[in-house]
N, C-alpha and C positions, 0 to 999 in steps of 0.2 A: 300462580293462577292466571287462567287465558279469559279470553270471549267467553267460555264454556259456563264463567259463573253468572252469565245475565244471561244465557239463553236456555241452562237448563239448574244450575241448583238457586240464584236466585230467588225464580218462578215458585220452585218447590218450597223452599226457607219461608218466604213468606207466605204461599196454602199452609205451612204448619201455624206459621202465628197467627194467621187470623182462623186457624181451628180455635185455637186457645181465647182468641177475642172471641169467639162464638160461645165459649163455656160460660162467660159471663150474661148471657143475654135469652132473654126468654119471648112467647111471642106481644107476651104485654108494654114488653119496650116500646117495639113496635105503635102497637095498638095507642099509645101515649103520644107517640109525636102524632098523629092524625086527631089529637088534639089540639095542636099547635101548629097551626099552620102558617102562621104568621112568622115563626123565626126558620122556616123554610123558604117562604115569599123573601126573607131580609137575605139570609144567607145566599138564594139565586141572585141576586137582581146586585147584590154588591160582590161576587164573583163573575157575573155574565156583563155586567154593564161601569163600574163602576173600577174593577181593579183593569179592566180593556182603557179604561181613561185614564186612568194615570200612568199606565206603563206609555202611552200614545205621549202624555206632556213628558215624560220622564227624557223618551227620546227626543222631543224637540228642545227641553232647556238643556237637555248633556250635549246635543248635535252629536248624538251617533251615527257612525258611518252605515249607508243606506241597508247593508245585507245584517248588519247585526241590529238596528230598528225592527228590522221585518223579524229576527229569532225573538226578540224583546216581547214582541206582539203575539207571537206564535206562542212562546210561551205563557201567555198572559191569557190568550182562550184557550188554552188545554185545560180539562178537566181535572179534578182532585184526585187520587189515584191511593190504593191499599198502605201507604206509605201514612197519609193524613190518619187513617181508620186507628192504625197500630200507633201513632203518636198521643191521638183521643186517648185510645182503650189506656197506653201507659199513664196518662195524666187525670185521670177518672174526667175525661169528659161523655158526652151524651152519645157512646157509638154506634146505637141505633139511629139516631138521628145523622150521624156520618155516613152510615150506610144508606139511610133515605135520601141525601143530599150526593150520593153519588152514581147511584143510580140514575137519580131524575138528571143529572148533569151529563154523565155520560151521553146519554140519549139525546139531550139537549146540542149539546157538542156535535150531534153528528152535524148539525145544520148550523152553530153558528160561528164552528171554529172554520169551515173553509169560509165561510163569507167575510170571518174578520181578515185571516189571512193575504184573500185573495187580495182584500181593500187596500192592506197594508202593503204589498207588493206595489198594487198599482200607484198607490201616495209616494211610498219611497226610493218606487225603482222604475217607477211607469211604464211598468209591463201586464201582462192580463192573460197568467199561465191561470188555469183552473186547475182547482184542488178538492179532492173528495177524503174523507175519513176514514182511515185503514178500518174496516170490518173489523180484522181480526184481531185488532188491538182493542175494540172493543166486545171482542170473544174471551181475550185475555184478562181482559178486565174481571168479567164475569165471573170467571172459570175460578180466580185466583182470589177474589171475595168470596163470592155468595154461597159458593158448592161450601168450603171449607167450613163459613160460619155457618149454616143449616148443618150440617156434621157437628159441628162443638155444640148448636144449641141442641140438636138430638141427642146425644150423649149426654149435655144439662138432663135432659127429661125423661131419661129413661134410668140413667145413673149419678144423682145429682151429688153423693156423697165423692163417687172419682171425679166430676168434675170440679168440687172443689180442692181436693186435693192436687189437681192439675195446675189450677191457677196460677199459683207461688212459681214454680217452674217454668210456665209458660213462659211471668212475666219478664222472666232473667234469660229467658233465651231473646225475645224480643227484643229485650235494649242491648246484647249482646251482639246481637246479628247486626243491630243496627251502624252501631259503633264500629263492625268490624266493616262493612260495608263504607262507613264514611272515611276510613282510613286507606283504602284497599282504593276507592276515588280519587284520595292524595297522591297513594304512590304511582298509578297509574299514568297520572298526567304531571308527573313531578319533573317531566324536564319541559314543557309546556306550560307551570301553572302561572310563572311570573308575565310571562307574553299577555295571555289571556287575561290576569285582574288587570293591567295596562288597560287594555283593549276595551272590556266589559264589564270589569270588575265591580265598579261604583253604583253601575247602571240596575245590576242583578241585586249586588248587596240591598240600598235603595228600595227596590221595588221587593225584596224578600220581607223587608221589617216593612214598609207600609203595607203590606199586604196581611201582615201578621194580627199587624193596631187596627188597622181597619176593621178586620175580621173580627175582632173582640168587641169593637167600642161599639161599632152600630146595633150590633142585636144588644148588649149591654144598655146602649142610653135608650132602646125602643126596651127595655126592661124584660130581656128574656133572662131565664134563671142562669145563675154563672156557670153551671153544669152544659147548659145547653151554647150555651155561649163560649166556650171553651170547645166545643162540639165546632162549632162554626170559625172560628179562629183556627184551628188546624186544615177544615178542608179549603177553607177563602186560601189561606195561607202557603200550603203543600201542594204542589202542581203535580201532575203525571209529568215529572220530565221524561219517559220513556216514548211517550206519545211522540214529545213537542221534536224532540232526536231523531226519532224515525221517519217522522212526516221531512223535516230538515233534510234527512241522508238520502231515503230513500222515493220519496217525492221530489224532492226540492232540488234533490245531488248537491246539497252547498254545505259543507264541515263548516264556513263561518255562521251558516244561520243558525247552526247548530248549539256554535258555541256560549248562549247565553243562558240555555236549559243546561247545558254541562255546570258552567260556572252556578250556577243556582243550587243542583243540588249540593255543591258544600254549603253556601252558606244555609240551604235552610234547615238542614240539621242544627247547625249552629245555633240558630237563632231560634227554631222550634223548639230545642233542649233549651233555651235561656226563659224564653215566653211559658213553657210549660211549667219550670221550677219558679218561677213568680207568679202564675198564677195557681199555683199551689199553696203558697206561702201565703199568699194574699191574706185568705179567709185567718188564719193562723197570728198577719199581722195586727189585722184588724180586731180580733177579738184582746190581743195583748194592748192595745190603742185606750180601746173600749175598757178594758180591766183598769188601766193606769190612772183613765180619765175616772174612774167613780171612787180610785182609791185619793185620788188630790182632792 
């Protein structure tokens, strides 16, 4: 496999699974988080503001070197991206509400990822190149969500019996692609991987799992429901590292700024599949807990 599989079956692999996310979804999902608006205020404001601050102390207690700071940061205002939707949909979190949250983020992004960037440049590197947000990666965005899931949820409602029989299938191609995709990232940079954890490694790891806990506990202890909460823990947590790569190669021409969204997307598979099987288990431990305690 070349380039070919990120620039044209990728794209495609995943417009099929989030067809498949869209079978599960109707427009009253929807219509339910615009009752909730408050674990959309938690979910922005501790991805726009709050995971920008800790990736910022991250780099100053590791003393990262000035160009991989700047990637660290880049990575941290990129927006949640079809990767977070599909990690939801697998762990029955609230993927409507994913899809609300990344919407409004993308958007949001266009104006506050060159502002954090640029800050970041001049704090680390004190220089004052200006940066704008590739359009068409937020074309890409679109295209590769929203088309697909209005396709699954039209099909929901016009065929609700194939859509559920689609489901089951869907869900095994999606953790399949996934899987194949995180390995296909190993071997790709496998005579490169050791240089880079040296380099970055701690920094990415680090900030993937606070990013993960964060995302869960604050909507969690402001008492949103663990469905929705699980919802907000994937997208705080799963960055568009596509974005955060492109902006690095093809704005920035630096492969080092690059390399902290590279190293990120392994570990947040990693860590997304680990956060996602515990908080599935959770509810499961807890009622075993609660059973023991009234049988003593």
């Amino acid at each position: 496999m070349d380039s070919g599989l990120f620039t044209f079956f990728l794209p495609m692999a995943l417009a099929i699974m989030m067809t498949g996310l869209g079978l599960e979804l109707t427009v009253k999902d929807f219509l339910r988080v615009q009752r909730h608006p408050k674990v959309i205020f938690l979910a922005l404001f501790t991805q726009l503001i709050i995971l920008v601050l800790i990736a910022f102390l991250i780099c100053i207690l590791l003393k990262l070197p000035p160009l991989l700071a700047v990637g660290l940061m880049l990575l941290a205002a990129s927006p949640g991206g079809p990767t977070a939707n599909l990690i939801s949909y697998l762990f029955k979190g609230d993927v409507a509400l994913n899809l609300t949250l990344t919407a409004i983020n993308s958007l949001i992004c266009t104006f506050t990822l060159p502002f954090i960037v640029n800050l970041s440049i001049h704090y680390f590197l004190g220089e004052h190149p200006k940066i704008g947000m590739p359009t068409e990666k937020i074309t890409q965005v679109f295209l590769i969500v929203f088309i697909p899931v209005c396709l699954g949820m039209f099909i929901r409602s016009i065929a609700p019996n194939i859509a559920l029989r689609l489901n089951r299938p869907m869900r095994f191609f999606s953790v399949m692609f996934l899987f194949l995709i995180f390995f296909y990232a190993l071997y790709r940079e496998r005579f490169n991987i050791v240089e880079y954890f040296v380099d970055i490694g701690l920094a990415t790891a680090l900030f993937c799992f606070t990013s993960l806990l964060v995302g869960y506990l604050i909507p969690h202890l402001a008492g949103v429901s663990d469905r929705q909460a699980r919802a907000c823990t994937f997208e705080i947590g799963i960055h568009n590292t596509s974005v955060a790569m492109t902006i690095a190669l093809s704005v920035l021409s630096s492969t080092t700024i690059a390399l902290p969204a590279g190293i990120y997307s392994i570990f947040m598979y990693v860590f997304a599949f680990i956060f996602g099987y515990i908080l599935t288990r959770r509810p499961l431990l807890l009622k075993e807990a609660n059973s023991k305690a009234l049988n003593e």
